[in-house]
VOKOL-145775 format. One line per field, with one value per residue (C-alpha): residue number from 1; residue in one letter; z, x, y. Coordinates in nm, 3 decimals, decimal comma. Last residue first. Example, Ala and Ser with C-alpha at 12.3 -4.5 7.8 and 13.67 -1.06 7.14 Angstrom:
<pts>
i <- 2 | 1 .
aa <- S | A .
z <- 0,714 | 0,780 .
x <- 1,367 | 1,230 .
y <- -0,106 | -0,450 .
</pts>
This chain:
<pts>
i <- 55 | 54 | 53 | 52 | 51 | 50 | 49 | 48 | 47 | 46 | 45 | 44 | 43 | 42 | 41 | 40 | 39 | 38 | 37 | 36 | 35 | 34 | 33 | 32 | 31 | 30 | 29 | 28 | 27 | 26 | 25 | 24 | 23 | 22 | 21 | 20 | 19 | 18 | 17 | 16 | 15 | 14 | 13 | 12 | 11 | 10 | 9 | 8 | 7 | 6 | 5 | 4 | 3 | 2 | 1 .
aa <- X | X | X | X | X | X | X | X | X | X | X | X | X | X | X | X | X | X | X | X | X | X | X | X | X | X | X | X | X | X | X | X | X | X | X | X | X | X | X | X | X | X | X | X | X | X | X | X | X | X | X | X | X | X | X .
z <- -0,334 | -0,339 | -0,377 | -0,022 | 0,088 | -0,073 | 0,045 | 0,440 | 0,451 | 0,161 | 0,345 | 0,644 | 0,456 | 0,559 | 0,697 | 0,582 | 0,693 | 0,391 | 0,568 | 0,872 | 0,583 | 0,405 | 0,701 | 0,836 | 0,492 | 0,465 | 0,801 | 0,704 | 0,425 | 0,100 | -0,214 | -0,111 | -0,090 | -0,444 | -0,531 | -0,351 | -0,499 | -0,845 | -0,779 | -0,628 | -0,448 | -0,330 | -0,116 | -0,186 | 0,072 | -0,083 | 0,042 | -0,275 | -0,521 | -0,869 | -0,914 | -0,554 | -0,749 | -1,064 | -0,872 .
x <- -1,227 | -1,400 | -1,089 | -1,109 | -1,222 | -0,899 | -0,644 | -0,639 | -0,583 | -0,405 | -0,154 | -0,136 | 0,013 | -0,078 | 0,147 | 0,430 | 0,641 | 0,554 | 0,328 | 0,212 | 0,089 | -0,084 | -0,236 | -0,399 | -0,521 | -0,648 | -0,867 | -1,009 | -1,128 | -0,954 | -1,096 | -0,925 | -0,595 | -0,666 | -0,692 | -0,426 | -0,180 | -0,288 | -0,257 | 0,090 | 0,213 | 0,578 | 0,550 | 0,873 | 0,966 | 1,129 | 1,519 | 1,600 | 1,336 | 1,411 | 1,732 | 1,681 | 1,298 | 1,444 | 1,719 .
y <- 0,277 | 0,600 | 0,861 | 0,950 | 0,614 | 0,475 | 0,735 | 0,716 | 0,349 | 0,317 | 0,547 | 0,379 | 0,093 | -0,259 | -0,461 | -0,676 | -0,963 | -1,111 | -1,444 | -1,224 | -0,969 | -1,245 | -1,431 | -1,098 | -1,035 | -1,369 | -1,344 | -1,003 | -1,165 | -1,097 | -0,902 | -0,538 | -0,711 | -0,833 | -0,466 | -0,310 | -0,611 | -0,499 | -0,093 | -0,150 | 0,146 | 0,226 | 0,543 | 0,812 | 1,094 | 1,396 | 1,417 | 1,565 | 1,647 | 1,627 | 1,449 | 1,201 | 1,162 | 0,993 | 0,815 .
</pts>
């Protein structure tokens, strides 16, 4: 609602710093069980932002 008010039609990227950070902990393996398990995958995003901000 917040960002519909202030910038209509803007494009929003849910984030979770804790779940980025355990991600970062797991094996390649786990990760690849982990998204397969929540129907997920990892955000292109993340991908692009974490060596760019050193993580």
């Amino acid at each position: 609602e917040w960002v519909d008010a202030h910038d209509p039609g803007a494009l929003v990227i849910p984030f979770s710093g804790g779940l980025e950070n355990k991600y970062q902990d797991m094996t390649d393996e786990e990760k690849q069980k982990y998204c397969e398990e929540n129907k997920t995958q990892r955000s292109r995003f993340t991908l692009l932002l974490f060596p760019l901000i050193g993580i």
